[in-house]
DRENVEX-95865 format. One record per residue (C-alpha): residue in three letters; x, y, z. Coordinates in steps of 0.25 Angstrom, whole numbers, plus 5000, padded with zeros to 4 digits. Example, Ala and Ser with C-alpha at 12.3 -4.5 7.8 and 13.67 -1.06 7.14 Angstrom:
BEGIN
Ala504949825031Ser505549965029
***
This chain:
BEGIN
Unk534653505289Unk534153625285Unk532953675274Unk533153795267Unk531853835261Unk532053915249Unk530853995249Unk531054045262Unk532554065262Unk533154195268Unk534554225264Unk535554275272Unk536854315264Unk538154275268Unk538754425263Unk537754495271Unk538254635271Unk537754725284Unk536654795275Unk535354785276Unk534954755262Unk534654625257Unk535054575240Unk533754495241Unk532254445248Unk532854315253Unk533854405262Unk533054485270Unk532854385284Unk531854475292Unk530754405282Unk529554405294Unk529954555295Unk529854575280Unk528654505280Unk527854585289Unk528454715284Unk527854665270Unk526354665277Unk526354775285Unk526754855271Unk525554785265Unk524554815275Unk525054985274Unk525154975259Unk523454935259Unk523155045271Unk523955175263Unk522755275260Unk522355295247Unk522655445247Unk523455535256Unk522355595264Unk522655655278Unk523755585285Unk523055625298Unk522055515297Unk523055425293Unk524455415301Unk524755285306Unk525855235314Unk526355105307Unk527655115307Unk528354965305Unk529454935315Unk530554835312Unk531054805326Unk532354735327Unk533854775335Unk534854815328Unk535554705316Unk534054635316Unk533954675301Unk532954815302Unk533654875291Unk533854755282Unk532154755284Unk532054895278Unk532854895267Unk532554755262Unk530954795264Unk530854835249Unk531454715244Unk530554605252Unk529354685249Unk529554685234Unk529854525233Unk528654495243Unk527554615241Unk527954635227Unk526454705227Unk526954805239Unk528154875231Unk526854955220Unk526455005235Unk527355035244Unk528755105242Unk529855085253Unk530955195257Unk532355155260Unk532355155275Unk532655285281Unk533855295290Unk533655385303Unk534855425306Unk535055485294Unk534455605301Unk535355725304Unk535855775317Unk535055885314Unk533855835309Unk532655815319Unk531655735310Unk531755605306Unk530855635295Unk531755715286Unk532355595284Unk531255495280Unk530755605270Unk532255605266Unk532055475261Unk530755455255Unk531455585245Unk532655505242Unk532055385239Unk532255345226Unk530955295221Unk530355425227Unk531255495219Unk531055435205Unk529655425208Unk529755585207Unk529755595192Unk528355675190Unk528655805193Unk527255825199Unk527655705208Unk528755765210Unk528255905215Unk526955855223Unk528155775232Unk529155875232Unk527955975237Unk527555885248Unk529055875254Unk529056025254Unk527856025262Unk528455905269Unk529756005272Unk529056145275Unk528256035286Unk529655995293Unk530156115292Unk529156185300Unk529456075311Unk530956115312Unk530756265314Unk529456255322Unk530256285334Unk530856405329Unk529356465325Unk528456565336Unk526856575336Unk526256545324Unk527456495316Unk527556395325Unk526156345324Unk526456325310Unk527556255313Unk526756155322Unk525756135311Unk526756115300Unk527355985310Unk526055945311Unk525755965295Unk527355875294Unk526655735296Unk525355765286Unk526555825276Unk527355695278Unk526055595276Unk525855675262Unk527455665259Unk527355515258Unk526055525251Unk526555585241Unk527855505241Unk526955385239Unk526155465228Unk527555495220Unk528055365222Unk526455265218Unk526655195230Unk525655175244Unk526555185254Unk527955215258Unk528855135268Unk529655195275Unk530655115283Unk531755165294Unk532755105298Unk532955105312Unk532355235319Unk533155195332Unk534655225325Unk534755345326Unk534555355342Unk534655485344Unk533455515335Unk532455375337Unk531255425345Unk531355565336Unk531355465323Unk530255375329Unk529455515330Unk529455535316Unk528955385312Unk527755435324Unk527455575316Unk527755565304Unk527855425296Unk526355385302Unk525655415286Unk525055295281Unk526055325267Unk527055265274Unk527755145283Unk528755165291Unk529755045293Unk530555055305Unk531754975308Unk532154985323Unk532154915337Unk530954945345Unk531754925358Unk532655045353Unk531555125350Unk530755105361Unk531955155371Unk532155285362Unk530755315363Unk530555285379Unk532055365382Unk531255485374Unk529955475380Unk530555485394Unk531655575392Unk530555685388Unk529755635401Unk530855655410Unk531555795401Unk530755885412Unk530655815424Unk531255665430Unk530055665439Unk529455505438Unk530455465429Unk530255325432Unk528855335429Unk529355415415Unk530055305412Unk528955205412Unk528255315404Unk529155325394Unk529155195392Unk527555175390Unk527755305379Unk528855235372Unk528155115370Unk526855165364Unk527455265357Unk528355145347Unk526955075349Unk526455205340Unk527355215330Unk527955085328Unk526554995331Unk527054855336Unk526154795324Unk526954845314Unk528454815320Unk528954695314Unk530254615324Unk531554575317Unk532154455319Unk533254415328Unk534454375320Unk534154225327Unk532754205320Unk533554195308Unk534554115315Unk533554015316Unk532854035302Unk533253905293Unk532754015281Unk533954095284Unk535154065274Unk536654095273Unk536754095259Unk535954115245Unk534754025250Unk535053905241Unk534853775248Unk536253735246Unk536953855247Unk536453905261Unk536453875275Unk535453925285Unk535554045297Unk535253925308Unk536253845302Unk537253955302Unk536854015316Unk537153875321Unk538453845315Unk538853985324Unk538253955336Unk539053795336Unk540353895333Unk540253945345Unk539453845354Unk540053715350Unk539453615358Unk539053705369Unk537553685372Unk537153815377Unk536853785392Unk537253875403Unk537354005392Unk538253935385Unk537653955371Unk538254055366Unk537654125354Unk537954165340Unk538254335341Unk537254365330Unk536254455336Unk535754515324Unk535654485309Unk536654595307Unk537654515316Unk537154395307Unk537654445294Unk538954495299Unk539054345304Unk538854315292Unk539654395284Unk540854355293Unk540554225288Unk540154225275Unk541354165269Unk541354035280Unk539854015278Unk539853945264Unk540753845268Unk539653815282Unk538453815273Unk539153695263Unk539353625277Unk538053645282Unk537153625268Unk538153495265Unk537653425278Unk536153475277Unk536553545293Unk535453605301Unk535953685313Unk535853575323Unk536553495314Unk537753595311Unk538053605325Unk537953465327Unk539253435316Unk539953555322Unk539953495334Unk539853345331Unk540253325315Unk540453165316Unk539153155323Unk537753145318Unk537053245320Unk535853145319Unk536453065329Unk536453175338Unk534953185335Unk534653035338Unk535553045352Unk534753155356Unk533353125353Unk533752995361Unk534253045373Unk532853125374Unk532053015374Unk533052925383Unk532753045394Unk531453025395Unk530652935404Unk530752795404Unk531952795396Unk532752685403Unk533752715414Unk534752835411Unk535952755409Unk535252665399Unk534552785392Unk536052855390Unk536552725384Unk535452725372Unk535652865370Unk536852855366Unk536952705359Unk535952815349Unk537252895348Unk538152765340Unk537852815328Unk538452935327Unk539352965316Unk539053085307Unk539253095291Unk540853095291Unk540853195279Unk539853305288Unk541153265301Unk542353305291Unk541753435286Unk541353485300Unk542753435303Unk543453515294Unk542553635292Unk543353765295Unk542853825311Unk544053925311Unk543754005301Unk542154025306Unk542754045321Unk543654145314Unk542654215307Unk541854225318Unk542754255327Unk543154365321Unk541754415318Unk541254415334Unk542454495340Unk542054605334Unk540454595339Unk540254675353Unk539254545355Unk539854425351Unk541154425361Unk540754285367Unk540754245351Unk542054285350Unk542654255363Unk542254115358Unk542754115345Unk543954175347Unk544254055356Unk543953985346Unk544854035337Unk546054035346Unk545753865351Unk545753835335Unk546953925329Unk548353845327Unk548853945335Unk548253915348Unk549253815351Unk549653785365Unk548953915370Unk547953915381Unk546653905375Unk545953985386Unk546754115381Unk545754165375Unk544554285378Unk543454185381Unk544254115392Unk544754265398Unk543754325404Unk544654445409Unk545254475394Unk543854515389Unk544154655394Unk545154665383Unk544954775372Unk544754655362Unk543354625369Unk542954755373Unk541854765363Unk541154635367Unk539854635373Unk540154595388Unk538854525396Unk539554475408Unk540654515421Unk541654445429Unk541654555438Unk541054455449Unk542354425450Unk542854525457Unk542154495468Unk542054335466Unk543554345467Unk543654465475Unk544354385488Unk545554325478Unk545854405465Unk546554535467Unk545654665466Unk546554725454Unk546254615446Unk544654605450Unk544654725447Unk545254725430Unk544254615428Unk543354655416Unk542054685418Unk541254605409Unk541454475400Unk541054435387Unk540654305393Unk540354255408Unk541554215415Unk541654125427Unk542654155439Unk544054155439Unk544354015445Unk545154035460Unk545353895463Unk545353845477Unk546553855485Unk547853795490Unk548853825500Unk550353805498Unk550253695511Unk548953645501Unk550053635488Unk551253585496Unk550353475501Unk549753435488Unk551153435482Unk551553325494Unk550353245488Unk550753245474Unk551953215477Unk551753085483Unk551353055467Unk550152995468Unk549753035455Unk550653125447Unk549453165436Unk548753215449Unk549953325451Unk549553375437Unk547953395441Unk548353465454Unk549453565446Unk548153585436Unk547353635448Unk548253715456Unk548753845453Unk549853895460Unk550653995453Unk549954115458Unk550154205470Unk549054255480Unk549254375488Unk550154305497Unk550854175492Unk550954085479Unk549653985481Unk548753885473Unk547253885468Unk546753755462Unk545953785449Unk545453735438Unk545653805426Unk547053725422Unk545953585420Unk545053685413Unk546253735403Unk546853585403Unk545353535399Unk545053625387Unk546353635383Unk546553495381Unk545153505374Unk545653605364Unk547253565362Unk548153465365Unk548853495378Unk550353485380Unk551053455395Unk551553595393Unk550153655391Unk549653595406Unk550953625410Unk550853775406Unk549253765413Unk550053725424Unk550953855425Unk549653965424Unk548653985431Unk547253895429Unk546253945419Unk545354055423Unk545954065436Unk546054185445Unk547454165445Unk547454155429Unk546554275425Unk547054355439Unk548454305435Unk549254445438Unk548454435454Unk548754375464Unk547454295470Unk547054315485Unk547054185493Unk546354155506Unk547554125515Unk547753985520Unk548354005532Unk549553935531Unk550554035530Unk551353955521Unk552253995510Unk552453925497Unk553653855496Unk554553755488Unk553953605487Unk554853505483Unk553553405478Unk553053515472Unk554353535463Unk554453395462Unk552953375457Unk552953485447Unk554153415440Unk552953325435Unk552053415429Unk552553415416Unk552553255415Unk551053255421Unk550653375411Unk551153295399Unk550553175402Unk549153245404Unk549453325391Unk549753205384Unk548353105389Unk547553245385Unk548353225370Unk547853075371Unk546353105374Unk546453205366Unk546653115354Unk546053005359Unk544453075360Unk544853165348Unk544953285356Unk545653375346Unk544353375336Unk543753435349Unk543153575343Unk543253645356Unk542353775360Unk542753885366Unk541353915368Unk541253765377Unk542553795385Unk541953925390Unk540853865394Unk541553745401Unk542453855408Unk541253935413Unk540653825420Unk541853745425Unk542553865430Unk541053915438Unk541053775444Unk542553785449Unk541953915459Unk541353785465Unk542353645464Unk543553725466Unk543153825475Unk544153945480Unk544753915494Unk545753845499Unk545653675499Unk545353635511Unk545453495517Unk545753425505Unk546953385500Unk547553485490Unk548053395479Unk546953325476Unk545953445479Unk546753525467Unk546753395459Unk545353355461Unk544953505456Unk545453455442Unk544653345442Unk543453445446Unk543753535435Unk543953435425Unk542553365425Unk541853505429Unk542653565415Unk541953395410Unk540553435414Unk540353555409Unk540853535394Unk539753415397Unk538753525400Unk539053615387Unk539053485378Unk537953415384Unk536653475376Unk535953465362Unk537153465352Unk537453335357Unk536053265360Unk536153295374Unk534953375383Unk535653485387Unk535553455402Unk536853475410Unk537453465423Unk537853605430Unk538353565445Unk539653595449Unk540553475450Unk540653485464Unk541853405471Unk542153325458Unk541853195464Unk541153075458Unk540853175446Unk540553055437Unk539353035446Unk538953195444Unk537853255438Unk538853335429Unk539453195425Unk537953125422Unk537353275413Unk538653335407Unk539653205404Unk538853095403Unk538253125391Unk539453125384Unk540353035391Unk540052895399Unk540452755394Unk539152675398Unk538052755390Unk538852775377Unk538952925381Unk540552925378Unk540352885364Unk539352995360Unk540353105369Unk541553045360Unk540653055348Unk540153205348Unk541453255352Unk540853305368Unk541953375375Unk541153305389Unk541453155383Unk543053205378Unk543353255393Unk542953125397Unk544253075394Unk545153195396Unk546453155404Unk546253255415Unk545153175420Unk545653045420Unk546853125427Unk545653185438Unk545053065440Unk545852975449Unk545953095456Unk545553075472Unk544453175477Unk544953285488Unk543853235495Unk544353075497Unk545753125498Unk545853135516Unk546453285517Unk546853335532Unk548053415531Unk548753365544Unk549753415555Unk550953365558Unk551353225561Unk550153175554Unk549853095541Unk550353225531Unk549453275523Unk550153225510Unk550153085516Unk548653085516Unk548353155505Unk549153065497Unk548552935506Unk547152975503Unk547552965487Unk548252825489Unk547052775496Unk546152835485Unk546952795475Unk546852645480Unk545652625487Unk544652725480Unk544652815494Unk545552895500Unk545452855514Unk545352705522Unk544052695526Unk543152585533Unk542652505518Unk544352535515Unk544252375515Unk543252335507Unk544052415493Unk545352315499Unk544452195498Unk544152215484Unk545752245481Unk546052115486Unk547052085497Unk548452085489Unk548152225482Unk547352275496Unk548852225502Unk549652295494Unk548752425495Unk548952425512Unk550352415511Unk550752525501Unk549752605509Unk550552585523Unk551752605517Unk551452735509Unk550552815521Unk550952725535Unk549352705538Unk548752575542Unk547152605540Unk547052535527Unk547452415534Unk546252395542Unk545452405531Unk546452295523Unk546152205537Unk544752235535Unk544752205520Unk545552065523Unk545152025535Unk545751875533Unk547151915534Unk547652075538Unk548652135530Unk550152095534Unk550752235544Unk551852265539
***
């Protein structure tokens, strides 16, 4: 839980209105800031001279600088100065008195001086004006602004004055500083006070005037009568004052103007070293030190009425994370750069935020612990904690062997059940309307379009409305639509333009050439496929339709795209983004026969041929001159979709009830991630190109089953982490040919941990909801796995005459099937010795009467060498 001490507590109020001034002490955050400003006017106060002798011997630059970027709170520093001062150096206020910050861009266009406007406001102030009731106070001042004014006014017409006149002139600019040293004097005598404070409020905002402004601070405000407080960002400054320096070295002649620049740059820096001394400038925060500041409160500071800025900071961050655990750049962080943006956030929020805190102050929740429930509700969250601390000390030396070591692990995990009533409130709490509010507040901030990307998903996954649709029509999934008008105003950090020369050799140029030129996110490559020839499809057809397996029909309809037209004839690419629109879709939603039916009739998910859906796409040409053409299998075959779309629909509605799928909160946020790494991995296990020398069927098929437990893998690799008790050590291979992945180092780091019968591992996936231990069971994987390897399937297209390739395609199943390997081989007999001789008999003959071959029969001899098998 979290400790809100009451002594130390700063208030952040949930009506926090844009302006920089603050009801009360307890609001003002920069309190470090506050504090140093308290000493440095301590130390002036005891240093002001005791009479206003000659300013000459004691001007001083000693100007304080309140360094921060633009919404870090400068301003709310300045105005709020007089109320900190008065309620922690009481004894300061008899002293000192403290302008309302001056404004420079209240100067004219035709002013030149910055300092008509500071004197501007020491006149208006109001405790200067009633301090002005003696008449002889008032005339002594009065006397000194005229002279003050005569001063200024013989530095505006000094340019027009000749000889003598002008001299004049020169020596009343000089007399302006000594005259303005005596017009705080006696501003300080009028008002009983030892010194004035002056703050500004950033110099730098008015562009066009800076380095002229920052030259008034140098001549003029150096009188030990008065502190300057300036409010600005150094970096700003410093780039105002090197472009002036350099453009006067460079006005008469370019000669060395590299050298210049360098110059310039030296100048720049020890001239702010001057006037703004780095002793005396004071840092502001970043808005995420008080993100991390348990002190901070949403609220009135109360212990049971207030909830902290970590714990609120945490509850955003797990809206748009979820379970993801920031490896690979996948973190992606709350779009509060500044406390401006904070109190904005807030604001939005104001209303949703009382209703959070009762949660969060009912269950004692510290930020760890709130994203725990938001993830894990049933769960312990000290459960979690014991797991954890467990696995470390199980992974260090002399821990026992590894699968011993995962057993214990997990047998700490049996007692996992959380507080029932903590379960139901996290389970009915209200995460639309927060994803509403939110939503709504990030699309219009130029730097938080990944936010809103996000949570518009978000919105459109959860809204009744969503229906049947396809879940991936939506902006974060489109890279191509964030050219839109709708997202012109979004800060965009990365291209696609690679891929007009990635897929230069297949996409058409007028379509290359409309792609937008940046992203709001990184996008991988539109996905080609690997290729199939009209002889390739015709002869997987024949294959199918020898029916060997009906549900494999389906798998090889998922993977193949065929309604699209190349630059010379209809042809097929073999992709996988059906699998990855069947996966999270069934993730997300039920999913009808029609739905795969209608994934079926467009093309795969990020595709070429889906985004480039107007083009045709430029394949390498096979060489066979053939035509497409009617095929009567293929009529036939297709007849059967629909029944085998139902049936998969219907096991995905059983898996989906059985593992409580449907409580499955799923994030948009995740699935992007999952998509950029299975859809980079795809460049490499299904490669573009034509397959060659394997058979096509089961090559098409097989990339299913390659996609499926790539997409497996890398939801294991954003799960796996800390949230979960895990070490955030994942796998990141490519999955290669997809065989024996069980045996894989993408099986052992990013699956196991959440999903293997022997250590237990099963029981905590199942019990913290993991996405990893629920596609363990999915149906499309059981459908992939009795799948036969391209590689074990014997594949030699042959002439005429010959065993068709049909024949031995679909022999080299059969055998597989049966035997475990898709051809006779020497050890053949020893697998018929452990069938036994009736079943190995029976096996020989169906064999010789569906392919005409006798080389299993030497292997039967061999197996039963007693008594060889009756030739019939």
């Amino acid at each position: 839980m979290t400790t809100i001490n009451q002594s130390t507590t700063l208030i952040f109020p949930l009506n926090q209105a844009d302006g920089a001034w603050q009801p009360d002490v307890k609001n003002l955050l920069a309190r470090d800031v506050y504090k140093s400003l308290g000493t440095f006017i301590t130390q002036r106060v005891a240093e002001v001279p005791l009479v206003s002798d000659s300013y000459v011997d004691r001007r001083q630059h000693n100007a304080i600088l309140v360094d921060g970027a633009r919404g870090t709170g400068k301003s709310s520093v300045l105005v709020n100065l007089p109320k900190y001062l008065k309620d922690r150096h009481e004894g300061l206020m008899g002293d000192v008195h403290i302008l309302n910050p001056v404004d420079p861009t209240l100067l004219e266009a035709h002013d030149d001086l910055f300092l008509n406007v500071v004197i501007a406001a020491v006149m208006s102030d109001k405790a200067v004006k009633g301090a002005m009731t003696n008449s002889d106070d008032r005339v002594r001042l009065h006397k000194q602004l005229q002279t003050l004014g005569h001063a200024l006014e013989s530095r505006h017409t000094q340019g027009e004055k000749k000889g003598l006149d002008k001299i004049r002139a020169f020596i009343g600019n000089q007399e302006i500083i000594e005259e303005v040293h005596k017009f705080f004097a006696e501003v300080l005598r009028v008002l009983k006070r030892k010194l004035l404070i002056l703050p500004i409020d950033d110099v730098d905002t008015s562009i066009n005037r800076a380095f002229e402004n920052l030259e008034v601070v140098r001549r003029y405000l150096t009188s030990p009568f008065v502190l300057p407080i300036i409010s600005g960002d150094i970096h700003l400054y410093q780039e105002v004052s090197w472009r002036d320096f350099h453009g006067r070295m460079l006005k008469d002649s370019k000669w060395r103007a590299a050298q210049a620049q360098q110059d310039a740059d030296g100048l720049a820096d020890e001239y702010l070293r001057k006037i703004l001394p780095l002793q005396y400038r004071l840092r502001m925060p970043e808005v995420s030190h008080y993100l991390e500041m348990n002190e901070v409160v949403l609220g009135e500071g109360a212990e049971g009425d207030a909830m902290t800025l970590p714990v609120f900071h945490q509850w955003l961050e797990t809206l748009l994370n979820d379970r993801t655990n920031g490896l690979e750049n996948s973190r992606l962080s709350v779009p509060i750069p500044t406390v401006r943006a904070l109190s904005q956030v807030v604001n939005r929020t104001q209303s949703l935020i009382p209703i959070l805190r009762s949660l969060v102050n009912a269950y004692r929740l510290a930020p760890a612990a709130l994203r725990h429930y938001m993830l894990m509700p049933k769960v312990s969250y000290e459960a979690i904690g014991r797991f954890a601390r467990g696995y470390d000390i199980s992974d260090s030396p002399g821990a026992g062997s590894v699968p011993q070591r995962r057993e214990n692990d997990y047998s700490r995990f049996k007692d996992w059940q959380g507080d029932p009533g903590l379960a139901e409130a996290f389970e009915r709490y209200d995460w639309r309307s927060w994803g509403s509010a939110l939503c709504e507040h990030f699309r219009h901030d130029p730097q938080a379009g990944i936010a809103f990307l996000v949570l518009e998903a978000e919105r459109q996954w959860r809204s009744p409305q969503q229906g049947g649709k396809n879940i991936f029509d939506t902006p974060l999934f489109q890279p191509l639509r964030h050219a839109e008008r709708a997202f012109a105003h979004f800060s965009k950090g990365h291209s696609i333009q690679d891929w007009a020369v990635r897929l230069g050799d297949v996409a058409q140029k007028s379509w290359l050439a409309e792609l937008p030129d940046a992203t709001i996110l990184p996008y991988p490559l539109a996905e080609v496929g690997a290729s199939l020839s009209e002889r390739d499809i015709q002869t997987a057809l024949e294959i199918e339709s020898r029916g060997f397996n009906g549900n494999w029909r389906l798998l090889f309809d998922l993977a193949v795209h065929r309604n699209f037209y190349s630059t010379n004839k209809l042809s097929a690419l073999i992709c996988i983004g059906r699998v990855f629109e069947l996966v999270i879709t069934s993730l997300q939603r039920d999913v009808t026969g029609r739905d795969i039916e209608d994934m079926l009739g467009r093309a795969p998910f990020y595709s070429l041929g889906q985004l480039a859906s107007t083009k045709p796409i430029t394949l390498v040409d096979t060489g066979t001159g053939e035509e497409p053409g009617e095929n009567e299998d293929e009529d036939s075959s297709r007849d059967a979709v629909p029944a085998y779309a139902d049936m998969l629909a219907l096991e995905i509605a059983q898996w989906r009830s059985q593992y409580k799928v449907r409580d499955l909160r799923l994030s948009p946020w995740l699935v992007y991630n999952v998509m950029n790494k299975v859809f980079n991995q795809a460049e490499y296990f299904n490669p573009y190109g034509f397959v060659k020398d394997r058979n096509p069927f089961y090559e098409a098929a097989w990339v299913v089953r390659k996609a499926f437990n790539c997409i497996w893998a890398a939801f294991g690799s954003f799960e796996k982490g800390p949230v979960y008790g895990l070490p955030a050590i994942v796998a990141n291979v490519n999955i290669g040919d997809g065989k024996d992945f069980t045996r894989s180092e993408l099986f052992r780091q990013n699956i196991t941990p959440f999903y293997g019968e022997t250590t237990g591992a099963s029981e905590f996936g199942r019990a913290v909801g993991a996405i990893t231990y629920l596609m363990a069971f999915h149906p499309l994987k059981r459908w992939t796995d009795d799948l036969p390897s391209p590689h074990d399937i014997e594949w030699a297209p042959a002439d005429k005459g010959d065993e068709s390739a049909m024949t031995q395609a679909g022999r080299g199943a059969w055998l597989k099937s049966k035997l475990g390997s898709s051809r006779v081989t020497s050890a053949t007999h020893k697998r018929l010795r452990r069938m036994g001789r009736a079943a190995a008999e029976n096996l020989l003959q169906e064999y010789e009467a569906s392919y005409g071959r006798r080389d299993l029969r030497e292997q039967f001899n061999l197996a039963f060498t007693d008594k060889p098998a009756d030739s019939r």
